[in-house]
C-alpha positions in Angstrom: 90.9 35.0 67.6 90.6 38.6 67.7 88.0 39.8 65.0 88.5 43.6 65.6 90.6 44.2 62.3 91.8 47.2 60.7 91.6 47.1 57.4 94.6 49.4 56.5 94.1 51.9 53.0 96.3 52.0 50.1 98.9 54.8 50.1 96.8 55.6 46.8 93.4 55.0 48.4 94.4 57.6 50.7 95.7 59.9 47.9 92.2 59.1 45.9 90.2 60.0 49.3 91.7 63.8 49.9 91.6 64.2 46.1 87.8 63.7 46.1 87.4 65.7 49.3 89.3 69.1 48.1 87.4 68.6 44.4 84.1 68.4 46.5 85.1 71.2 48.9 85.8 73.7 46.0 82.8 75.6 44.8 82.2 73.9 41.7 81.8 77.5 39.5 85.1 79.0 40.3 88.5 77.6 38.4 92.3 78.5 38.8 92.5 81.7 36.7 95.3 82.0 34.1 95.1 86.5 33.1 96.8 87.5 30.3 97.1 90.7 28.5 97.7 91.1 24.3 100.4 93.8 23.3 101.3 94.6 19.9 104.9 94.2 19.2 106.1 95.3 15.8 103.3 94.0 14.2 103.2 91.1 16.2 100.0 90.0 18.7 102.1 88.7 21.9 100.4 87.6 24.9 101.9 88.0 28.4 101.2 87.7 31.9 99.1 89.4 34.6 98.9 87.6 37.4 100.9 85.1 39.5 99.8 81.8 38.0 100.2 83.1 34.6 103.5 84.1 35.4 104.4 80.8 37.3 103.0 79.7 33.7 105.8 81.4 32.2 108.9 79.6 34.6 107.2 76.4 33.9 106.8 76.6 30.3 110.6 79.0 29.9 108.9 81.5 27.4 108.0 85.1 28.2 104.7 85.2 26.1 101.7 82.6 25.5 100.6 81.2 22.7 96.8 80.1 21.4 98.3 76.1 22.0 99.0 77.4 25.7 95.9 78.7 25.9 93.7 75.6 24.5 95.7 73.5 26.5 95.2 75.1 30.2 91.5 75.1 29.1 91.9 71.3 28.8 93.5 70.4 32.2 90.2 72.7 33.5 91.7 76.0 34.1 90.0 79.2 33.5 92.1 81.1 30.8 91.3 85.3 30.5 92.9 87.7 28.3 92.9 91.5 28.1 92.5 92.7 24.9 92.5 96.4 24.1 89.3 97.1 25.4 87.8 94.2 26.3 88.3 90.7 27.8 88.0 87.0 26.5 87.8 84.2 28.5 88.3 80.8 27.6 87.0 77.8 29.5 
C-alpha cells in the first residue's frame, strides 16, 4: 500500500486559512473607515456621506442619511466610524 496520502482540506478549512492570513496581513491599527459629515436641516442634525464606503453604506442600508444605531453598529462589526462636525471631528471605534 501506498502511504503517501493527501489529506485533502475542507472547502471551509480553506475559507478559515485565507481569512486568518488577510486578518494577519492587515496592519492591525488601521480599520475600514466609514466619514460622515453632520448638516443641519431645518432644525434637524442629519448625517450624510463622505466617502465611498459610507456611501456604499447608504445603497446597502436604502437611506440617504445615518443614524447614531448605524453608527454604534459599524463600530460593532469593527469598522472605524468618523464624523465631521462643524469644526471638529469624532471618531468612533
Amino acid at each position: 500500500m501506498n502511504s503517501n496520502h493527501t489529506k485533502v482540506k475542507h472547502p471551509q478549512d480553506r475559507y478559515d486559512e485565507a481569512v486568518k492570513t488577510a486578518l494577519q496581513s492587515r496592519p492591525k491599527d488601521t480599520k475600514p473607515e466609514f466619514r460622515f459629515y453632520e448638516k443641519s436641516v431645518y432644525g434637524n442634525t442629519l448625517n450624510y456621506p463622505e466617502n465611498g464606503k459610507a456611501e456604499d453604506f447608504e445603497r446597502l442600508t436604502g437611506k440617504k442619511t445615518a443614524t447614531q444605531s448605524h453608527f454604534d453598529s459599524l463600530s460593532n462589526l469593527g469598522f472605524q466610524v468618523i464624523i465631521n462636525k462643524a469644526n471638529f471631528e469624532v471618531t468612533y471605534y
